[in-house]
DRENPA-3360 file (N, C-alpha, C; in nm, 2 decimals, always signed):
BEGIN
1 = XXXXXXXX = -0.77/-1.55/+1.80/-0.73/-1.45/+1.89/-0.59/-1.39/+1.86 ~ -0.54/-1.49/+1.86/-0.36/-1.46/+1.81/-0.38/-1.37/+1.67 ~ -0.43/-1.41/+1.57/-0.41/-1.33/+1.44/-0.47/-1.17/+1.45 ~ -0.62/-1.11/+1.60/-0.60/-1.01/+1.56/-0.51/-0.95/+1.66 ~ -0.47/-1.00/+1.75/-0.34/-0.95/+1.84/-0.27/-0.89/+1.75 ~ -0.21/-0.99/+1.65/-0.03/-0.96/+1.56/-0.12/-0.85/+1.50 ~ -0.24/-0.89/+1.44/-0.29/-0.72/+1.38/-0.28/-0.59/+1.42 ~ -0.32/-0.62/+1.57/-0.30/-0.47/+1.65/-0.13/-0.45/+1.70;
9 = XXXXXXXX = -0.09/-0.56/+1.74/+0.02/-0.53/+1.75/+0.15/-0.42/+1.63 ~ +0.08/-0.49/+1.54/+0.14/-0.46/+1.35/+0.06/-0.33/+1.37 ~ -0.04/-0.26/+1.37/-0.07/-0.18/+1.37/-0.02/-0.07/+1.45 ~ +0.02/-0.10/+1.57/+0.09/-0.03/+1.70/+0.22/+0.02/+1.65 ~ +0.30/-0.08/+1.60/+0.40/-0.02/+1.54/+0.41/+0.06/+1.38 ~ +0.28/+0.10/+1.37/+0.30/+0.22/+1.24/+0.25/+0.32/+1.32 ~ +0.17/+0.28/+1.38/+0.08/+0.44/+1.49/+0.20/+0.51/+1.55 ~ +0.31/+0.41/+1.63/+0.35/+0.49/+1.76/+0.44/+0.58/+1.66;
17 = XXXXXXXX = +0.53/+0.56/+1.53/+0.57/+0.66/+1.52/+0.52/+0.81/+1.41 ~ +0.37/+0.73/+1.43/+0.28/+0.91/+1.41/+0.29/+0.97/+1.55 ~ +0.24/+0.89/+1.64/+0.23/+0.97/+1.77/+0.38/+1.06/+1.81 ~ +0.46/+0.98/+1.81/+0.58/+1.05/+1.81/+0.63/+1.15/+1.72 ~ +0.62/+1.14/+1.60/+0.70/+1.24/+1.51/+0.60/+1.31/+1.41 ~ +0.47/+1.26/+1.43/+0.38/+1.28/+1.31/+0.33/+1.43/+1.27 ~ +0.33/+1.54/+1.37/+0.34/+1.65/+1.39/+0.43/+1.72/+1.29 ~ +0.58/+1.67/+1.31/+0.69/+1.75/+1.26/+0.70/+1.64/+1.08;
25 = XXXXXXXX = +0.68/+1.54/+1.06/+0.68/+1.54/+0.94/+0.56/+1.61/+0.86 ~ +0.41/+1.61/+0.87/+0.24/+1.66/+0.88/+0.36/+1.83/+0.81 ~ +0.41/+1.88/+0.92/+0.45/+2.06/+0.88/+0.57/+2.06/+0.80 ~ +0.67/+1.94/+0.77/+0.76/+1.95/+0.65/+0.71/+1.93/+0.56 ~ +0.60/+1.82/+0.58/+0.57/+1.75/+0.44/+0.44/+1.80/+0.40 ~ +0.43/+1.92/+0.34/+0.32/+2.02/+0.32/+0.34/+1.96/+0.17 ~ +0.24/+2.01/+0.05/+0.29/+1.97/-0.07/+0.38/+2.05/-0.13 ~ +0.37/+2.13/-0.03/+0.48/+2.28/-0.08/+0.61/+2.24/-0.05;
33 = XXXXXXXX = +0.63/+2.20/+0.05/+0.76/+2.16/+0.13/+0.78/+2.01/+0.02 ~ +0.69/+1.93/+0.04/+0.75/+1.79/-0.11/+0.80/+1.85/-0.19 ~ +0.71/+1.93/-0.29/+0.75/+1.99/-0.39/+0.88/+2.06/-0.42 ~ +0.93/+2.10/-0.29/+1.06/+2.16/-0.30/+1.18/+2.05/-0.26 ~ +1.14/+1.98/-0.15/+1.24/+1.88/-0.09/+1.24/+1.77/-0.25 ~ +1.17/+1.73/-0.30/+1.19/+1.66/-0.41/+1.30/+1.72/-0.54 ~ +1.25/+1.82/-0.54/+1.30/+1.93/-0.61/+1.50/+1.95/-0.64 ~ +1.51/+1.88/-0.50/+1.64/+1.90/-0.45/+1.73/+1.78/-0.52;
41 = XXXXXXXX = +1.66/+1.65/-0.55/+1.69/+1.53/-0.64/+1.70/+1.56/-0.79 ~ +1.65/+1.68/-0.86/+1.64/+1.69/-0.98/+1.56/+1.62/-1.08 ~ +1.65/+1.52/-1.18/+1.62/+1.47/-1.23/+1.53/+1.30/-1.24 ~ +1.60/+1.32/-1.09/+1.60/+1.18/-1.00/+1.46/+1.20/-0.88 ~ +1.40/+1.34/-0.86/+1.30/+1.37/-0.79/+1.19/+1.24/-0.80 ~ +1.17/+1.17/-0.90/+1.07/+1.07/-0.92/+1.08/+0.94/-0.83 ~ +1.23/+0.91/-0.83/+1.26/+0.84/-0.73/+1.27/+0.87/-0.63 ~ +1.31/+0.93/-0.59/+1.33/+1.01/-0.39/+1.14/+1.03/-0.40;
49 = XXXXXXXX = +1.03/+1.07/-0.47/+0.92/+1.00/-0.43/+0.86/+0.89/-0.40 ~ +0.91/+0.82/-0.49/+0.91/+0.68/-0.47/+0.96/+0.59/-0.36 ~ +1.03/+0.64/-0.28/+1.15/+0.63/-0.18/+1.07/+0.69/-0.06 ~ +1.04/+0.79/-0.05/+0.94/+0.82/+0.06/+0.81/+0.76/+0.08 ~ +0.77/+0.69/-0.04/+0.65/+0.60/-0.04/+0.65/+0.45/+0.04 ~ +0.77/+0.43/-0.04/+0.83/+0.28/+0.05/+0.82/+0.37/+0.18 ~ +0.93/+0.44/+0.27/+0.96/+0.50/+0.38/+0.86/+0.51/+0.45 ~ +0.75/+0.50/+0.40/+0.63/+0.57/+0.48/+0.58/+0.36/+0.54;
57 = XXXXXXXX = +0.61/+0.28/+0.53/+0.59/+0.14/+0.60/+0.60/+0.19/+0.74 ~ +0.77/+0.25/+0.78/+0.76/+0.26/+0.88/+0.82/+0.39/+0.92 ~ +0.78/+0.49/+0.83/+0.78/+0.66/+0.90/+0.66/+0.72/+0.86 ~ +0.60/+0.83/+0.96/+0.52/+0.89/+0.95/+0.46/+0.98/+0.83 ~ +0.50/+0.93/+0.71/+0.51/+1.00/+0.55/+0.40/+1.05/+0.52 ~ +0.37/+1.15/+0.50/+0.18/+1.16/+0.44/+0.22/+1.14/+0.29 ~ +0.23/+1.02/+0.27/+0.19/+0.95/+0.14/+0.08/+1.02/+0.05 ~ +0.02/+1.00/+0.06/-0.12/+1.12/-0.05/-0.03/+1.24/-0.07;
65 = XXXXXXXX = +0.00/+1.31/+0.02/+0.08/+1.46/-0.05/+0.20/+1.42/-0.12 ~ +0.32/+1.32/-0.09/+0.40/+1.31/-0.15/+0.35/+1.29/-0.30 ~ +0.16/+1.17/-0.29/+0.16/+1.19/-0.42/+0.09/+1.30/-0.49 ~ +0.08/+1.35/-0.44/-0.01/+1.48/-0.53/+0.13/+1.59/-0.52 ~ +0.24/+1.58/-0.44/+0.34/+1.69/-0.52/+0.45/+1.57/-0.63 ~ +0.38/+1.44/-0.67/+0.48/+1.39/-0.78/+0.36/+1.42/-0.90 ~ +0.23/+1.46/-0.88/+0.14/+1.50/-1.00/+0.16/+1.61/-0.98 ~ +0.21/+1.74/-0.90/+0.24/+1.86/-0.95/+0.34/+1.86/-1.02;
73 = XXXXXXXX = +0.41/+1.81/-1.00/+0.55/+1.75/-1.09/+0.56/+1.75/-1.19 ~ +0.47/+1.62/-1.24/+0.49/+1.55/-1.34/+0.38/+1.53/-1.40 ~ +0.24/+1.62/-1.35/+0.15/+1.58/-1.48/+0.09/+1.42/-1.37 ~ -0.02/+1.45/-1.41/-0.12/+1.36/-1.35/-0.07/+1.21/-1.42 ~ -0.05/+1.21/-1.56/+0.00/+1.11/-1.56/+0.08/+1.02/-1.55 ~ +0.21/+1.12/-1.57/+0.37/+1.03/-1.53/+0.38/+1.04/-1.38 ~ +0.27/+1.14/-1.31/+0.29/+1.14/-1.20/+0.23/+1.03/-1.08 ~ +0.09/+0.98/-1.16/+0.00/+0.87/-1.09/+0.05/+0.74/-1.14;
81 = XXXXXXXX = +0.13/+0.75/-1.30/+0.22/+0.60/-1.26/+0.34/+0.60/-1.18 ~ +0.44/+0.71/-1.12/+0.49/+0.67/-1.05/+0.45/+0.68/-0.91 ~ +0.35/+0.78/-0.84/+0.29/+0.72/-0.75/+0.23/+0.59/-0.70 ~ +0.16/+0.53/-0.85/+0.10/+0.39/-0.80/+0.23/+0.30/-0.80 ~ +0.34/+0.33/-0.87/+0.45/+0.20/-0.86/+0.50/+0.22/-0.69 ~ +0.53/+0.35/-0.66/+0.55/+0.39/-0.54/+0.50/+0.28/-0.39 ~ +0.32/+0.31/-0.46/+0.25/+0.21/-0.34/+0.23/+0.09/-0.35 ~ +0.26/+0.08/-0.48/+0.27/-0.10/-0.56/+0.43/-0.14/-0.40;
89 = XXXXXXXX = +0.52/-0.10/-0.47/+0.69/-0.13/-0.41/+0.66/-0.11/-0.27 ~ +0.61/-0.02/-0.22/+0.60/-0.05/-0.07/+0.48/-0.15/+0.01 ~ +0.37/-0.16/-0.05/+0.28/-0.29/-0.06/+0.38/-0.43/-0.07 ~ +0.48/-0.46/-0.20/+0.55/-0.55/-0.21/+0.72/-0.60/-0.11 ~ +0.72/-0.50/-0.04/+0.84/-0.51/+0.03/+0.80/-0.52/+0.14 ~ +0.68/-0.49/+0.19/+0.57/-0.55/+0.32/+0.54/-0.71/+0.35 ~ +0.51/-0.70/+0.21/+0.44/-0.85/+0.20/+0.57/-0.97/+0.19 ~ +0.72/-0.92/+0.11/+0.81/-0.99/+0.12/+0.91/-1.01/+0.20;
97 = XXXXXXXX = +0.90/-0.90/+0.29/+0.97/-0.91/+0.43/+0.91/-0.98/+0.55 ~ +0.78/-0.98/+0.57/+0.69/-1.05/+0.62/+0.70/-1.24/+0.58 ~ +0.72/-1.23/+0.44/+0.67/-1.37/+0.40/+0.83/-1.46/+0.42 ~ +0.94/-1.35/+0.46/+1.06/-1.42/+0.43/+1.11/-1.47/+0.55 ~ +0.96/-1.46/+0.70/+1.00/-1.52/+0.82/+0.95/-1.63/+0.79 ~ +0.87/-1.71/+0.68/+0.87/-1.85/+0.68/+0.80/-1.92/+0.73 ~ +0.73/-2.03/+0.70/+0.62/-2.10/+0.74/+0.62/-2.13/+0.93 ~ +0.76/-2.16/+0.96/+0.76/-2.23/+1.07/+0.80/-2.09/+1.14;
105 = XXXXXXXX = +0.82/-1.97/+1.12/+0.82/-1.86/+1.18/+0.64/-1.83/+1.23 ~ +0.57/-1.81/+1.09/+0.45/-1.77/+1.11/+0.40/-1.87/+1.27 ~ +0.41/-2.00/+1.24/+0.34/-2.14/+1.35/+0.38/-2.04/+1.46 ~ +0.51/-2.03/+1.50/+0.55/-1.96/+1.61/+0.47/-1.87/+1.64 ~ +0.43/-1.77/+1.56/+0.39/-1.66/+1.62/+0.26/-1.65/+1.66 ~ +0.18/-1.74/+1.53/+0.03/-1.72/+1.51/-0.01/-1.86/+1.59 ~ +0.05/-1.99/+1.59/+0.02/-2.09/+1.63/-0.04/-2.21/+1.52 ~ -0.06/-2.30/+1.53/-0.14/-2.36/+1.42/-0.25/-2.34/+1.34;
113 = XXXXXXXX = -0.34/-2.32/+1.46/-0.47/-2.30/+1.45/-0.51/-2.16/+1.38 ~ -0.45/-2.04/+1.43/-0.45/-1.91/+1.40/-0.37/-1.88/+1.28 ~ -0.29/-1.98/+1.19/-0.22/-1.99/+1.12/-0.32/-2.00/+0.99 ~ -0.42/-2.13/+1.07/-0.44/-2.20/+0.91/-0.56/-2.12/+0.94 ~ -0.58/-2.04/+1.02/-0.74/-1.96/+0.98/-0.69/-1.83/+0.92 ~ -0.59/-1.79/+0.93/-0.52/-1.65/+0.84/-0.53/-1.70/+0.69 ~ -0.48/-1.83/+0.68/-0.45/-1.90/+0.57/-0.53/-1.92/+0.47 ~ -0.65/-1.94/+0.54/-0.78/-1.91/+0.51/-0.83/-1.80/+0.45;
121 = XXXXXXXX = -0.87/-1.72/+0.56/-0.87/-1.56/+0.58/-0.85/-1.52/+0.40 ~ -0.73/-1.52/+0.38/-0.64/-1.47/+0.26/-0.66/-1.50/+0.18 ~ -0.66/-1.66/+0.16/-0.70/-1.71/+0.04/-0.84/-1.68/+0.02 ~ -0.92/-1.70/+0.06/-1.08/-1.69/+0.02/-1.08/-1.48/+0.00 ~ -1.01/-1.44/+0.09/-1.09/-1.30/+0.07/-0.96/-1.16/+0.11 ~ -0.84/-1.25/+0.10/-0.72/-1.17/+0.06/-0.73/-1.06/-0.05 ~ -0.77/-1.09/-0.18/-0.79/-0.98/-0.26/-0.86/-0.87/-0.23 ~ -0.94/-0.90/-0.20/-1.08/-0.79/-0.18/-1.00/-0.69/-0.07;
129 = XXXXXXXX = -0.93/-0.76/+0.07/-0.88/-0.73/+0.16/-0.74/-0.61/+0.15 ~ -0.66/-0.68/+0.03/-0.54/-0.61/-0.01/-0.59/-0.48/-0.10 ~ -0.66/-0.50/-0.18/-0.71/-0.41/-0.28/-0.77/-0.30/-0.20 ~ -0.85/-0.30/-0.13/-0.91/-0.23/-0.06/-0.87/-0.13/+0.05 ~ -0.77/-0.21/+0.11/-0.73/-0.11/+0.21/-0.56/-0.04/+0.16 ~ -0.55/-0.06/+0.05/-0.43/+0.09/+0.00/-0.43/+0.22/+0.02 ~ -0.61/+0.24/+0.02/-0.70/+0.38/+0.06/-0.66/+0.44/+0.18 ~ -0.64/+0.32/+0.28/-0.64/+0.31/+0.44/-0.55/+0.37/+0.49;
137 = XXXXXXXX = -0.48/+0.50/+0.57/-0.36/+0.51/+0.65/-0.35/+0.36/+0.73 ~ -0.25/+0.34/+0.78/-0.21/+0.27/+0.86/-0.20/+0.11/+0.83 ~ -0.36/+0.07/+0.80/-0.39/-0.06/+0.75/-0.33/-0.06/+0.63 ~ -0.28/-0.04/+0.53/-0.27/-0.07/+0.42/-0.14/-0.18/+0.45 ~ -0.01/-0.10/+0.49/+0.10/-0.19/+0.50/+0.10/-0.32/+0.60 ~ +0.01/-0.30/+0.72/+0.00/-0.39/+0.79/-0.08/-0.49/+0.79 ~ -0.18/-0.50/+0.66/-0.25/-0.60/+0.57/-0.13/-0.69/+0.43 ~ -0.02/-0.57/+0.42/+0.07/-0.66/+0.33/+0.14/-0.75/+0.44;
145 = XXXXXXXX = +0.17/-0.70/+0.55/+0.19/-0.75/+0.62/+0.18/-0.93/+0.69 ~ +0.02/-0.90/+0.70/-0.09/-1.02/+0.75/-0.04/-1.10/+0.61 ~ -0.06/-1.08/+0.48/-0.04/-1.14/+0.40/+0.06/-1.18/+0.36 ~ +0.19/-1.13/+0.35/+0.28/-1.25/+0.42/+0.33/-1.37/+0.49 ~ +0.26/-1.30/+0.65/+0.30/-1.41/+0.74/+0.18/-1.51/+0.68 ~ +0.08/-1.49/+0.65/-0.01/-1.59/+0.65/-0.05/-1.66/+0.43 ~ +0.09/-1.64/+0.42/+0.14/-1.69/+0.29/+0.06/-1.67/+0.17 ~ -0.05/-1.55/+0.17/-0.14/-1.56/+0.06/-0.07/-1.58/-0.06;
153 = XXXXXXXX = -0.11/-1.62/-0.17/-0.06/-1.64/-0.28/+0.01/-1.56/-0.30 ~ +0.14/-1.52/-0.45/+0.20/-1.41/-0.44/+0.15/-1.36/-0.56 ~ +0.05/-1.44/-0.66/-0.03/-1.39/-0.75/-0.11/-1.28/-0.74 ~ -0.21/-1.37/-0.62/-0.27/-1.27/-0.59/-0.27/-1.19/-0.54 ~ -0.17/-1.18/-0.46/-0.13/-1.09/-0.38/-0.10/-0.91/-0.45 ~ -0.04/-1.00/-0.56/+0.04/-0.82/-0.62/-0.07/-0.78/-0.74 ~ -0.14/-0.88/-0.80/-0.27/-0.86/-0.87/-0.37/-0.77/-0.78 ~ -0.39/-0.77/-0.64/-0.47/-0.71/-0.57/-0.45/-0.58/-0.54;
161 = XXXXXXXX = -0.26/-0.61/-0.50/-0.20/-0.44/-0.50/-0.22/-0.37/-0.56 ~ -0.20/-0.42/-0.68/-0.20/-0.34/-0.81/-0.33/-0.27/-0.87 ~ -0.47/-0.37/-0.80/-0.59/-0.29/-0.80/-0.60/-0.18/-0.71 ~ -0.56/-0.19/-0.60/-0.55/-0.09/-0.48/-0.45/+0.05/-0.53 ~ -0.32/-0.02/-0.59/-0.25/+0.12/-0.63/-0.25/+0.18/-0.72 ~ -0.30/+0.16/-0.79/-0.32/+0.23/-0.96/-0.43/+0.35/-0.92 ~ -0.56/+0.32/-0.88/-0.67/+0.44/-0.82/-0.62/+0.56/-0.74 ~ -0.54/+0.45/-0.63/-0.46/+0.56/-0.56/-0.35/+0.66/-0.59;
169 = XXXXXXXX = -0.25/+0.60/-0.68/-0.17/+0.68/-0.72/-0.22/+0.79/-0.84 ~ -0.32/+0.77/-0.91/-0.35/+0.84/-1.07/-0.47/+0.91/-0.99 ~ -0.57/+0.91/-0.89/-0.60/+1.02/-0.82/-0.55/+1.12/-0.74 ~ -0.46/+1.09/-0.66/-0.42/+1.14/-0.59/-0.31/+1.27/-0.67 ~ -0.26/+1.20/-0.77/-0.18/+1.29/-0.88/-0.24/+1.39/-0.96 ~ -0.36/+1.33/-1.00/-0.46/+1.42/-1.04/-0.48/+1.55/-0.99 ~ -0.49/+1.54/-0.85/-0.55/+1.63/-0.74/-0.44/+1.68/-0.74 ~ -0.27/+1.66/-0.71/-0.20/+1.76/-0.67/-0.17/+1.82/-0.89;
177 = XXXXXXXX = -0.21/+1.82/-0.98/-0.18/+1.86/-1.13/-0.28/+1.95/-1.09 ~ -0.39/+1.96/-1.05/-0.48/+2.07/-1.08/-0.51/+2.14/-0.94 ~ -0.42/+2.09/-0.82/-0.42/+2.16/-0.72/-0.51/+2.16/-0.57 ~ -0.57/+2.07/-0.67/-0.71/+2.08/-0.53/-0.64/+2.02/-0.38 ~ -0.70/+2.07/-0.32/-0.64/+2.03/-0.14/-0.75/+1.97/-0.04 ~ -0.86/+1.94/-0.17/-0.95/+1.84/-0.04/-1.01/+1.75/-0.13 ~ -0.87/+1.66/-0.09/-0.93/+1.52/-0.12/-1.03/+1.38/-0.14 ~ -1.19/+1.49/-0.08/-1.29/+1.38/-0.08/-1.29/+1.32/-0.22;
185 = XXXXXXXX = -1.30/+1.32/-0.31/-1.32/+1.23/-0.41/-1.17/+1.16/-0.44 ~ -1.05/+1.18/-0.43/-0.99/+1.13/-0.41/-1.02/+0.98/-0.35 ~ -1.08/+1.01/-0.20/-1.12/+0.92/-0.13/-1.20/+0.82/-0.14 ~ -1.30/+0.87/-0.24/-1.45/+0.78/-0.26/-1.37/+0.70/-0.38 ~ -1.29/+0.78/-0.50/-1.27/+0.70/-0.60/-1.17/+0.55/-0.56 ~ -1.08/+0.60/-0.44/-0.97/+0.51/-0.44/-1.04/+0.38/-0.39 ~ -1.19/+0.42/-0.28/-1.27/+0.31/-0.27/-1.34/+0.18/-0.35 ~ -1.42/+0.29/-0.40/-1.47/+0.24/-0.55/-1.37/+0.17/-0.64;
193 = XXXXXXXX = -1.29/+0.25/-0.69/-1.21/+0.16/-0.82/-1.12/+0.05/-0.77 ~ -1.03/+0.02/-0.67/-0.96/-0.09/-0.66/-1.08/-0.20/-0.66 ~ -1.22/-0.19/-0.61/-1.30/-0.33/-0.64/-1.32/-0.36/-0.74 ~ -1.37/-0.20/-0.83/-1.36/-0.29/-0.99/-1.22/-0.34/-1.05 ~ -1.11/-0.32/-1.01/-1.04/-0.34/-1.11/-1.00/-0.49/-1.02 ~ -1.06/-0.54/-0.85/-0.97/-0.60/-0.85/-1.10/-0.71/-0.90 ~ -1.24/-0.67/-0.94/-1.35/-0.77/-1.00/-1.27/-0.81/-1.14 ~ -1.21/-0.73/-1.22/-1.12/-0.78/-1.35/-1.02/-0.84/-1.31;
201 = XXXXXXXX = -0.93/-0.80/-1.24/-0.79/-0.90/-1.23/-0.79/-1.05/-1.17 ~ -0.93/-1.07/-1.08/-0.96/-1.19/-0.98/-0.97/-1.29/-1.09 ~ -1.03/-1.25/-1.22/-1.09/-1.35/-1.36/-0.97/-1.37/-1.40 ~ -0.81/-1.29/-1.41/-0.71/-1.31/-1.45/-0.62/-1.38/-1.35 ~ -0.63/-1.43/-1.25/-0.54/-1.46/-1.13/-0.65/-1.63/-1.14 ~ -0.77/-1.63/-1.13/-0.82/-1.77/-1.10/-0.78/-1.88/-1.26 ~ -0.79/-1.76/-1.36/-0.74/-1.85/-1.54/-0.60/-1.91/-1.53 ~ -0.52/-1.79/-1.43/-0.38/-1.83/-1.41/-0.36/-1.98/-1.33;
209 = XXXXXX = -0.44/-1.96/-1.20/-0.44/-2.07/-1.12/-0.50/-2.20/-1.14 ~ -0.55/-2.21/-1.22/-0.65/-2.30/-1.31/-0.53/-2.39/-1.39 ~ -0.46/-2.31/-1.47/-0.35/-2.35/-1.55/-0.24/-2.45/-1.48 ~ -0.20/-2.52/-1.48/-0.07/-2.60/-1.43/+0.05/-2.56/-1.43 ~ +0.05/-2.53/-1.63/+0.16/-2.50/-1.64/+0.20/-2.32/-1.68 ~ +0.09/-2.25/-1.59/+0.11/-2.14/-1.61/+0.21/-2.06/-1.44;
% end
C-alpha cells in the first residue's frame, strides 16, 4: 500500500505544477518559441536543451518539442543524440537523488515490508518498467524515482534508460528535422523500440552480473 501511495504521491508533485503553470509554459514552449529561445544560447543552444530536459523532472517542460526543436536544429541526428542524452541525464539525476536518501531513509518511508516488495518489484521487472515508461509524460521521472528509493541495480538501471532514451530522443528529432507536428508514430515507435533494445541490453547487464569481477 505504502509503495503505490509514494507513487501517487511522486506523481502529484510533477502534475501539480502542470496544473499550475502548464498553460503558460504549453504557449512559450511552441517549437517555434524553443527554436528561438534556444537560439538565444548560440553555440551552447545544445546544452540549454539539454538543461530544459533535466528541468522538465520538476517543471512543466514539453520535453518532445524541446526535442524536436533540437532536431530542427541540428539534424535528426546530432539532434536525437542530444535529445536522448538529455532524457538519459534527467532519468539519471532522478534515480540518483532518490537513491542518495539511503537504505534506512527508504525503511522510513516505505516500511519494511513495502520496501522489500519495491525491491523486488525492480529487480525482477525494473527494466522492462524503466525502459518503457520514458514514452510516458509524468511517469517517466517518477519511475526513476521508485527506482532509486527502492535501490534497483545501477546497471540496470541506466542500461534500461538508455533503451527508453535513445527511441525517444532520435524520433522525436526526426519529427522536428522534417517538421511533422503529429507525433503518432513518434509515439508507437518510442513504445515498440525501448523493448527491443531493452531485450538486447538485458543479455548485456545479466553477462555483466554473472561476472564477479566485472
Amino acid at each position: 500500500m505504502r509503495l503505490t501511495l509514494l507513487f501517487i504521491v511522486l506523481a502529484c508533485g510533477v502534475i501539480i505544477p502542470f496544473a499550475l503553470w502548464g498553460d503558460r509554459f504549453d504557449a512559450h514552449f511552441t517549437e517555434a518559441g524553443t527554436v528561438s529561445w534556444l537560439g538565444n544560447f548560440g553555440a551552447w543552444a545544445w546544452a540549454a536543451g539539454m538543461g530544459l530536459l533535466v528541468a522538465d523532472i520538476l517543471l512543466p517542460i514539453p520535453g518532445t518539442v524541446v526535442m524536436s526543436a533540437l532536431g530542427y536544429m541540428y539534424g535528426g541526428a546530432l539532434g536525437g543524440l542530444v535529445s536522448s542524452a538529455g532524457s538519459f541525464l534527467a532519468g539519471a539525476v532522478a534515480f540518483q537523488a532518490c537513491r542518495l536518501f539511503g537504505k534506512h531513509a527508504a525503511q522510513r518511508i516505505l516500511g519494511d515490508a513495502e520496501l522489500a516488495r519495491g525491491i523486488h518489484l525492480f529487480a525482477d521487472c525494473g527494466g522492462w518498467i524503466v525502459a518503457l515508461s520514458r514514452w510516458m509524460p509524468v511517469v517517466a521521472e517518477v519511475v526513476a524515482c521508485m527506482a532509486g528509493l527502492t535501490r534497483m541495480p545501477a546497471r540496470a538501471f541506466y542500461l534500461a534508460l538508455a533503451a527508453g532514451s535513445l527511441p525517444l530522443g532520435f524520433t522525436y528529432a526526426a519529427i522536428g528535422e522534417v517538421g511533422n507536428t503529429q507525433p503518432k508514430l513518434a509515439i508507437g515507435l518510442s513504445i515498440i523500440l525501448p523493448a527491443v533494445l531493452w531485450m538486447l541490453m538485458r543479455r548485456v547487464y545479466d553477462e555483466l552480473r554473472a561476472d564477479p569481477d566485472a
